[in-house]
C-alpha positions in Angstrom: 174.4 241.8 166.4 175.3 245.4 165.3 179.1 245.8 165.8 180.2 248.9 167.8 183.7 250.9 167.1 185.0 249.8 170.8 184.9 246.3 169.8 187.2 246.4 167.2 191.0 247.2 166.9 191.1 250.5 164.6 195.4 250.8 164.9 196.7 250.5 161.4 200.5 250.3 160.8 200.5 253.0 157.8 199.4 256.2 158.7 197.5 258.5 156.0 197.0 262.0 157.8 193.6 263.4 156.6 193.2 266.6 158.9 195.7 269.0 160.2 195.1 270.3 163.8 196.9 273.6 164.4 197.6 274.7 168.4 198.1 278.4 169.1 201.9 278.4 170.6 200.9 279.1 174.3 199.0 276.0 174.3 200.2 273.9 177.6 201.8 270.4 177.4 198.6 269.0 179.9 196.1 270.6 177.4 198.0 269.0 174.4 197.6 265.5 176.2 194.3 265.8 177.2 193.2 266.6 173.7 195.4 264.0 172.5 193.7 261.3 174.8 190.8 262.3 173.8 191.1 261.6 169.9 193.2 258.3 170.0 191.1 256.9 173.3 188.3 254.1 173.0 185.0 255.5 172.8 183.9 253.5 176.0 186.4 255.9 177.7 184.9 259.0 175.8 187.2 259.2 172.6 186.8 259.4 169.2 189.1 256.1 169.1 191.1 258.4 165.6 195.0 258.1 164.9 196.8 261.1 166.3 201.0 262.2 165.5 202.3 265.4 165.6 203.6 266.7 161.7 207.2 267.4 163.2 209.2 265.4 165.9 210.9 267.0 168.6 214.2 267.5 166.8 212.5 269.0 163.5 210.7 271.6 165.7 213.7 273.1 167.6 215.2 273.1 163.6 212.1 274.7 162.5 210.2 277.5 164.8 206.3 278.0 165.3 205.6 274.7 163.9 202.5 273.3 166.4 200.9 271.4 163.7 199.2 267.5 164.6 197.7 265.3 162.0 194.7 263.0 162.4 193.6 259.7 160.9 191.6 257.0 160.8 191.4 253.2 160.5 189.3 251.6 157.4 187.4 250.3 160.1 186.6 253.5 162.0 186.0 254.9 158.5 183.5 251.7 157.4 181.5 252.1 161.2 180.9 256.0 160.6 179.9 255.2 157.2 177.0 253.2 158.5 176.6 255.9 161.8 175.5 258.8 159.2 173.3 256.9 156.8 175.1 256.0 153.8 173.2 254.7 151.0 175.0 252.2 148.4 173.7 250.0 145.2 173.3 246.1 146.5 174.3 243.4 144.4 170.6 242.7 143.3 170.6 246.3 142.3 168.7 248.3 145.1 169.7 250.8 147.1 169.9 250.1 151.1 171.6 251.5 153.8 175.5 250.5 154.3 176.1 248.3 157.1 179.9 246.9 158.3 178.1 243.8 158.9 176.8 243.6 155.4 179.3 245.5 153.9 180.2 242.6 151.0 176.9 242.1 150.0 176.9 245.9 148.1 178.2 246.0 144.3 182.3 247.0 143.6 183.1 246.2 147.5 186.5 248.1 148.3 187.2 250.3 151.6 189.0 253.0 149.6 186.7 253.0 146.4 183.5 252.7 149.0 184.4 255.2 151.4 185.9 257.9 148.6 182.5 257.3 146.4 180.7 257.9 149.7 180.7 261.0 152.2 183.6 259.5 154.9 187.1 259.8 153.9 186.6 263.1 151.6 185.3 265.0 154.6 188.8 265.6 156.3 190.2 268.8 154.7 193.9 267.7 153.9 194.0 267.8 150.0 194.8 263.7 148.6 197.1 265.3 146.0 197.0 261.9 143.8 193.2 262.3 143.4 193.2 265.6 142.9 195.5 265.2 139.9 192.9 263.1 138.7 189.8 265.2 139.0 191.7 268.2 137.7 192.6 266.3 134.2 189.3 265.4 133.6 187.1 269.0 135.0 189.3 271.9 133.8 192.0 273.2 131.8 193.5 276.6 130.9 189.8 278.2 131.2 188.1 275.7 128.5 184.5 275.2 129.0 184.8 271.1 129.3 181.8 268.7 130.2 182.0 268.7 134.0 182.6 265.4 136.0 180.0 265.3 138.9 180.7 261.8 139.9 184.1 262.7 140.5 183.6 266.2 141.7 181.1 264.9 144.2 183.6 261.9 145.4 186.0 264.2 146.4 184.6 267.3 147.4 180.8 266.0 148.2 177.1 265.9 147.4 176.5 269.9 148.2 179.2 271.0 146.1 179.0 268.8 143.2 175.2 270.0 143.3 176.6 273.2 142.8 178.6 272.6 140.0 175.7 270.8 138.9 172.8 273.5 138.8 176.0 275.6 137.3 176.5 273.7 134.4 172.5 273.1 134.0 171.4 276.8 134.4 174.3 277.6 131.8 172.6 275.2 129.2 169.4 276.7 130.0 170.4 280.0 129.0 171.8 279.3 125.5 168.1 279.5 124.4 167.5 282.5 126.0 170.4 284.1 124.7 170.1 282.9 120.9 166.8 283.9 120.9 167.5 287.4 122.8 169.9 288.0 119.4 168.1 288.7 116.5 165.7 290.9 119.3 168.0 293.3 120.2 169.8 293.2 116.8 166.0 293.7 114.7 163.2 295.9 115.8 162.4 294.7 119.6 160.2 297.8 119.8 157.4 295.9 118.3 154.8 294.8 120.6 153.6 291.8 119.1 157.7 290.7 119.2 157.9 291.7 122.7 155.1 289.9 123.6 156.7 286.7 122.5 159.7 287.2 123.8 158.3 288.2 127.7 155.6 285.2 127.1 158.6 282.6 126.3 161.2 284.3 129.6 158.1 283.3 131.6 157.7 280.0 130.6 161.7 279.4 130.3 161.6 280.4 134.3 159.0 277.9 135.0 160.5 274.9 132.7 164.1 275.1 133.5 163.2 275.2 137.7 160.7 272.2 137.4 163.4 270.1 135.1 166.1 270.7 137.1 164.4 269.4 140.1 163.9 266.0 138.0 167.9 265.5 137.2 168.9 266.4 140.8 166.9 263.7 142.2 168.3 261.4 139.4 171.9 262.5 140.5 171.4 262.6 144.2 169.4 259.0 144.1 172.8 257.4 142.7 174.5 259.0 145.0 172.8 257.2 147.8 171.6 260.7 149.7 167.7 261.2 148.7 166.8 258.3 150.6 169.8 259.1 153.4 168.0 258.5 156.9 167.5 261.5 159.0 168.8 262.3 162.5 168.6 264.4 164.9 170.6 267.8 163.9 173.3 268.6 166.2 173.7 271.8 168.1 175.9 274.5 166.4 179.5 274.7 167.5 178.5 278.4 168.1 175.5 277.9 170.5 175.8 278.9 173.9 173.5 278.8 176.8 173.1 277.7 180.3 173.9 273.1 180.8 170.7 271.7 180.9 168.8 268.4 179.8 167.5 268.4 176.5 163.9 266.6 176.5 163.6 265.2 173.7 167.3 263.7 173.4 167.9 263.5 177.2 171.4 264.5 177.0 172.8 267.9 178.7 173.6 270.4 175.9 173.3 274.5 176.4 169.9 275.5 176.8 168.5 279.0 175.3 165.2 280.4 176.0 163.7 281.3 172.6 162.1 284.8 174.0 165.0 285.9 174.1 166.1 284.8 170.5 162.8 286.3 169.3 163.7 289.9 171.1 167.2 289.7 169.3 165.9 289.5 166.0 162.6 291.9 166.5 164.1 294.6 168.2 167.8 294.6 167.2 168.1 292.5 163.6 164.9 293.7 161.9 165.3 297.5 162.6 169.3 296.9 161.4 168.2 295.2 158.0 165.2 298.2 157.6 168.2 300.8 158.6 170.6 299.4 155.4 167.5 299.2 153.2 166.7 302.8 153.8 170.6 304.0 153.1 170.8 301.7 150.3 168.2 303.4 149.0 169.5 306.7 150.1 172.8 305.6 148.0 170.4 304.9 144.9 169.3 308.6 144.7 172.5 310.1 144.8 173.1 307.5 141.5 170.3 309.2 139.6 171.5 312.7 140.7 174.7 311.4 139.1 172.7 310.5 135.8 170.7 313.3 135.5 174.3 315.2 135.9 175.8 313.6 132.8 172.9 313.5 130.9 173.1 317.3 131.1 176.7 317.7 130.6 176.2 315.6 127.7 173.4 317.9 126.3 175.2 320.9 126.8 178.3 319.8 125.0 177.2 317.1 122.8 181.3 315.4 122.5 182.2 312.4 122.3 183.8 312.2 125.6 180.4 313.1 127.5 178.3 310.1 126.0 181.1 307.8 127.5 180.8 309.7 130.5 176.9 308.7 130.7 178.2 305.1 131.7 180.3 306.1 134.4 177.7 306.4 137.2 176.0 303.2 136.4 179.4 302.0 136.3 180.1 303.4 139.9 176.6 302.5 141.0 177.5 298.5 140.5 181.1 299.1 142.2 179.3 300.7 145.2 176.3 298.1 145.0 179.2 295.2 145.3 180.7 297.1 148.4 177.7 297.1 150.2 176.5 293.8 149.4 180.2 292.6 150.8 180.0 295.1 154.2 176.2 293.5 154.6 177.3 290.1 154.1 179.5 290.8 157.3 177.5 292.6 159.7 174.4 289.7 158.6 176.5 286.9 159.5 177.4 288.9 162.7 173.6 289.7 163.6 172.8 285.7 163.1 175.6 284.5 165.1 175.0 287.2 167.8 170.8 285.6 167.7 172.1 282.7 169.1 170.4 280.1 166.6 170.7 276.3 168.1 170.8 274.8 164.4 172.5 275.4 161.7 169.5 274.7 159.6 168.2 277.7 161.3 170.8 279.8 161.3 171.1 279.4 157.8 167.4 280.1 157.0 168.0 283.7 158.8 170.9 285.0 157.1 169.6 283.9 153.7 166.4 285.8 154.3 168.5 288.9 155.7 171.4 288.5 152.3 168.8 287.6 150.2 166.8 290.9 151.1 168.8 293.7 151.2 170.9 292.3 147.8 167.2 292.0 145.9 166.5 295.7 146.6 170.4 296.7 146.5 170.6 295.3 142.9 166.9 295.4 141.3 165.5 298.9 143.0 167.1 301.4 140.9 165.4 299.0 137.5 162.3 299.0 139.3 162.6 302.7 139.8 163.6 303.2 136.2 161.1 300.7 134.9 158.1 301.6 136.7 158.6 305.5 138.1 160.8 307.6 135.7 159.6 305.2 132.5 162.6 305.4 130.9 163.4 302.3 128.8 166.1 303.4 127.4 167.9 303.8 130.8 166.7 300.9 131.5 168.4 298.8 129.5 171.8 301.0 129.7 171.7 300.3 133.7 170.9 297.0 133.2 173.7 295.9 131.0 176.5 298.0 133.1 174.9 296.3 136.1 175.1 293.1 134.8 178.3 293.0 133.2 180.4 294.7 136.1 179.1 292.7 138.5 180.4 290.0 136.4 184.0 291.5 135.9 184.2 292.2 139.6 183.3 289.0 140.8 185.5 287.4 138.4 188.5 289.2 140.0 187.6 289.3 143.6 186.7 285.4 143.8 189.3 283.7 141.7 192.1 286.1 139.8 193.5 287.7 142.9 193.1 284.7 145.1 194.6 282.6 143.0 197.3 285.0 142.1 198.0 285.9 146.3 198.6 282.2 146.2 200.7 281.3 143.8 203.0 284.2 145.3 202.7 281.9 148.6 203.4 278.5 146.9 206.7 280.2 145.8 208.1 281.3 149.3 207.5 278.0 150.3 208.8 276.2 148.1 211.7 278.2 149.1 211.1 277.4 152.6 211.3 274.1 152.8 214.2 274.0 149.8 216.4 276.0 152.6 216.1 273.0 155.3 218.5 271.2 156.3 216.6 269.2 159.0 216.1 265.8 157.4 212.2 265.7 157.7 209.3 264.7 154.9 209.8 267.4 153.0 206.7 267.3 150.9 203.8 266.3 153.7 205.6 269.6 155.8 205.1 271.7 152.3 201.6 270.4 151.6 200.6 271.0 155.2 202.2 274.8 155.5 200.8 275.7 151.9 197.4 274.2 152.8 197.2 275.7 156.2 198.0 279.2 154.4 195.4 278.8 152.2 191.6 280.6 152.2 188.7 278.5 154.0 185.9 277.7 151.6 182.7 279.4 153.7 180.3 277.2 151.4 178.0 277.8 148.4 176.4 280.7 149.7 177.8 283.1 147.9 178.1 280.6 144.7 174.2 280.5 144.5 173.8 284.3 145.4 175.8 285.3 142.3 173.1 282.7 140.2 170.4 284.2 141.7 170.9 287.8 141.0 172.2 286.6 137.3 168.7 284.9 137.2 166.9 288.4 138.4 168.8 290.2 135.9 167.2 287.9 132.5 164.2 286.8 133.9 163.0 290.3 134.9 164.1 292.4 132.8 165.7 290.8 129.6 162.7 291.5 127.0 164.0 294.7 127.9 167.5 294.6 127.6 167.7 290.7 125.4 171.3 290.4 125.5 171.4 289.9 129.4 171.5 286.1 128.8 174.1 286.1 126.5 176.1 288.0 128.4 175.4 286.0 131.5 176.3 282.5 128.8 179.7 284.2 128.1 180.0 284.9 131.9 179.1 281.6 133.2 181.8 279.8 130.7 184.4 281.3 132.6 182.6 280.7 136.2 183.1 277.1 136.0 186.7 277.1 135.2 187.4 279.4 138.0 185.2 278.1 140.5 187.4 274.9 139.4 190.5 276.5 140.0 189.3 278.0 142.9 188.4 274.9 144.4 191.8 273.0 143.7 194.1 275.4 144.1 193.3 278.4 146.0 190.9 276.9 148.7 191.5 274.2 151.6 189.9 270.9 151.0 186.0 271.7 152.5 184.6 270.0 154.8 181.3 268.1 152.4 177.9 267.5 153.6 175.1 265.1 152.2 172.7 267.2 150.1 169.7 265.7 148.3 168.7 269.2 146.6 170.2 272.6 146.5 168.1 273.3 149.7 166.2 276.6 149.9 168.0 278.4 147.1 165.2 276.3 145.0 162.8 278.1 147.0 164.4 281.6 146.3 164.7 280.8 142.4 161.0 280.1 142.1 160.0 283.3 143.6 162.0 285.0 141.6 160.0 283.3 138.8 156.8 284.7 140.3 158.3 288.7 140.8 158.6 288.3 137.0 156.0 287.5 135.9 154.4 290.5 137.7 157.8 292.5 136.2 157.1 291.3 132.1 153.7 291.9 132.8 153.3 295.4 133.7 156.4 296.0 130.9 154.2 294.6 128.4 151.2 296.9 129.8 153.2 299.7 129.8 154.8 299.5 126.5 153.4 302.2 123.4 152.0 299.8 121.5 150.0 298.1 124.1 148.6 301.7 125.2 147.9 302.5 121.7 144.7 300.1 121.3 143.4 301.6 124.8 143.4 305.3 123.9 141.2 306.2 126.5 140.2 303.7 129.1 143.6 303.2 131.0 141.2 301.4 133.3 140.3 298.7 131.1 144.2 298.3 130.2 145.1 297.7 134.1 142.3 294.9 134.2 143.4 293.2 131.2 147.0 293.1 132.3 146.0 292.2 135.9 143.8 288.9 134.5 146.6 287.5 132.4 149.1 288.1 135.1 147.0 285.9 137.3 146.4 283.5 134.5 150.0 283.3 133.9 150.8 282.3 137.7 147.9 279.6 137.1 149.7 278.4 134.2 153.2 278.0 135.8 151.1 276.2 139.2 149.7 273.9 137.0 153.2 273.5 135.5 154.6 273.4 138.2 152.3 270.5 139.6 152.4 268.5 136.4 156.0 268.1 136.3 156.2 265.5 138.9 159.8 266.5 140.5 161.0 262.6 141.0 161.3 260.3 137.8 158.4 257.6 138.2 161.5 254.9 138.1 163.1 256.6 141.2 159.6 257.0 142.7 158.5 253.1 142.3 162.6 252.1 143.8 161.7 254.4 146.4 158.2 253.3 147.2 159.9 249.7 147.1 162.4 250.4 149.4 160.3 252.0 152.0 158.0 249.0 151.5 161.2 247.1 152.7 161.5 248.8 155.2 158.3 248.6 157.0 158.4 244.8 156.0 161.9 244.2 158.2 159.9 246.5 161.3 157.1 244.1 161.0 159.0 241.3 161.4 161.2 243.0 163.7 158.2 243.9 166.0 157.1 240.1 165.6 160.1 238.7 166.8 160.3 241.0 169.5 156.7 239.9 170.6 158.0 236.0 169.8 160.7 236.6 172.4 157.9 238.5 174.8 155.8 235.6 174.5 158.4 233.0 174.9 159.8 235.2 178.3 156.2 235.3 179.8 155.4 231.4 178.9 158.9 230.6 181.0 158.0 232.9 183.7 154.7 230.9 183.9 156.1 227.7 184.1 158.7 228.5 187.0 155.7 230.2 188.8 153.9 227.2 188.8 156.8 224.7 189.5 157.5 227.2 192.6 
């Protein structure tokens, strides 16, 4: 018999608060009650069935103005039941991995609500930092900007699957470039002009971009299956709190939600969205001109005078080029996320598809054009690699500052005013739960690893396209990346609330947008290697028969990395034989499900008979 929250008592005498509800002051006493009734009531009578106080009683807020702040809880029950609602997957005592169940609950390994529940996806959802475990996870991930080995286990019990993936791929891609960058060394120290050097060096960036993707596949399905989420069962995705339509019945659930016709999503994104994004294309575009206007200004200052001063100035409009590029990318980001809300999307699946295309898009040809102009148009290599570096490293210095310096600085110069604050009381109220709520509800709102994997991205454009150009671009993005994992630590624990976490089994479609950037360079090293002096030199007069030549092995490249690609299976063969052995299970319980259901039938149809025939 499956046990249901209504059936159980879920008061507890000790409240732990684990989300903060904040009322806008005009808020009327009848609206507070209803949504008070409506978290603390029995889910029979449409509640959530949750704890529910206010943070200040009524004497602390005439002391204390502008205070309408509630907290929530929840009992380990209510806690255990939602636990087995979303899907959670935990190691049994005979070692395999099956879905939690209250009823079953003792028969998984290191039984204990608070250890089950923190290693799971339940209690580290509610956005109220647990100061004692953050203390915890903060000794062991970071300190004073020290690259240290990065605790997943405990990064992913307390903040959750899709950021401790982050972290994750972080960590990995940084390994991965050390190679990159050690051999990128001695090539841009030496002679990189020579072909047969250059060669080598695009020949191993290709296959680096194909190895690292495939193998990183491999140890996130190893880190997600002992987490419990790559087998996690799937249900039907909600609506998005943003969707709005007219009340209808949904067919396929049966319950009424808004309803949207999708026409009219489709004419929102064809004739408004699509012509938007091709309008910021064109000006950024427009924006890139006036940059090599800019160059070709310096350079001819520079030649005229020949000073010292000028050849510093030759850096400047690259250097102003990457500010601007950062600019729009941030002004797009904005009027993107507008454009996809406005669309009207009825999942957030969906609606994140969309405005990854659109960021993705514009920031590709934002940040690579003016290369690919260099590269391919103007031929100049040796602006090439000048852009490329001052690209690469401002970006880096920008992003640096903008995500974690100032943040963290604007709130350390909040902590302090209240600390004073609540020092200048005299109300006699829990001091520290009112300063932990008033600093967290201060603090920024983590929007999610969007932007996190967008930096990575463009850092992977930057090597993998151009870096047997310019070979110090992975060294430079090593040195970067040391310092990213610190901050994004910091940032995490001490600038940003607690996120919301989600169950994630991979990094989602970010893996698809690495492995096309694997493809656009191999057709990038490609035509640099076809382009470069040497490579012309033994084709002095069929250019023809150079194009060909380049064409086949860029196409047998791609082969290669397919058949790479395919051979690199992208689950371990242990986690594939537990999986096919748990869905073996699974089938095994339906069967014998189904046959006890058809038992019962049987047994209903045989006692039907018999009173039909004593009647």
């Amino acid at each position: 018999m499956k046990v249901t929250l209504s059936a159980l008592d879920t008061c507890e005498s000790s409240f732990t608060p684990l989300v903060v509800l904040e009322l806008a002051q005009d808020v009327k006493e009848e609206t507070k009650e209803w949504l008070k009734n409506r978290i603390v009531s029995k889910k029979e009578d449409g509640g959530a069935q949750l704890l529910f106080r206010p943070l200040l009683n009524k004497y602390e807020k005439e002391t204390l103005e502008n205070q309408n702040l509630y907290l929530v809880g929840a009992s380990n029950i209510t806690l255990l039941l939602g636990a087995e609602a979303i899907g959670l997957v935990k190691e049994c005592n005979d070692n395999t991995m099956r879905a939690f169940t209250y009823g079953t609950r003792h028969n998984f390994k290191d039984f204990n609500v608070r250890r089950l529940l923190t290693s799971g996806i339940v209690i580290q959802v509610f956005p109220l930092h647990d100061n004692e475990a953050l203390k915890k996870l903060e000794d062991s991930w970071y300190t004073r900007f020290t690259l240290k080995y990065q605790p997943l286990d405990r990064i992913r019990g307390y903040f959750g699957e899709t950021i401790a993936l982050y972290f994750g791929f972080l960590e990995y891609f940084t390994v991965a470039l050390i190679p990159m960058a050690v051999i990128g060394l001695p090539y841009y120290l030496f002679v990189w002009e020579d072909y047969d050097k250059y060669v080598i060096f695009a020949s191993f960036n290709l296959i680096w971009s194909t190895v690292i993707l495939e193998v990183w596949k491999r140890g996130c399905a190893n880190m997600t299956y002992r987490w419990g989420t790559l087998v996690m069962k799937r249900q039907f995705e909600e609506p998005r709190p943003g969707f709005h339509g007219v009340l209808g019945i949904n067919p396929v659930t049966g319950r009424e939600e808004p309803l949207y016709p999708s026409y009219k999503r489709q004419l929102r994104i064809y004739l408004v969205s699509l012509p938007f994004v091709c309008l910021c294309l064109y000006f950024s575009l427009y924006v890139m001109m006036i940059y090599f206007d800019m160059e070709a200004w310096a350079m001819s200052l520079h030649e005229s005078s020949g000073s010292e001063w000028t050849s510093v100035l030759l850096y400047v409009p690259s250097i102003i080029y990457a500010i601007v590029i950062e600019i729009m990318n941030r002004l797009y980001r904005y009027a993107a996320e507008f454009l996809t809300s406005w669309e009207n999307h009825r999942l957030e699946s969906a609606y994140q598809n969309h405005l990854i295309l659109k960021v993705l898009v514009f920031n590709f040809l934002n940040c690579f054009a003016s290369l690919f102009y260099i590269a391919f148009v103007l031929r100049d290599m040796k602006l090439l690699r000048q852009s490329l570096a001052t690209l690469l490293i401002t970006s880096q210095i920008l992003n640096q500052i903008m995500e974690s310096l100032l943040p963290y600085w604007l709130q350390k110069k909040h902590h302090v005013q209240v600390k004073r604050k609540v020092q200048a009381l005299k109300a006699d109220i829990d001091a520290t739960l009112y300063e932990q709520v008033v600093l967290e509800k201060e603090m920024g709102t983590y929007l999610g690893t969007f932007d996190d994997y967008l930096e990575l991205f463009l850092q992977f454009g930057y090597v993998s396209l151009f870096s047997c150009v310019y070979p110090l671009a992975a060294a430079f993005a090593v040195l970067n990346n040391f310092t990213e994992v610190n901050s994004d630590a910091l940032k995490m624990c001490r600038v940003l609330k607690r996120p919301f976490s989600e169950p994630s089994a991979n990094i989602g479609v970010w893996q698809l947008a690495f492995e096309t950037m694997s493809v656009i360079s191999v057709v990038t090293n490609c035509a640099l290697i076809g382009m470069s002096p040497q490579v012309n030199a033994l084709f002095p007069e069929s250019k023809l028969d150079l194009i060909l030549i380049v064409v086949a092995v860029e196409h047998a490249l791609l082969a290669f990395k397919f058949i790479l690609a395919f051979a690199i299976p992208d689950k371990p063969r242990h986690i594939q034989m537990k999986l096919a052995r748990l869905e073996f299970e699974s089938l095994e319980a339906l069967k014998r499900q189904q046959m006890k259901l058809m038992a019962q039938n049987l047994k209903e149809e045989s006692r039907e008979g018999n009173k039909e025939e004593e009647a």
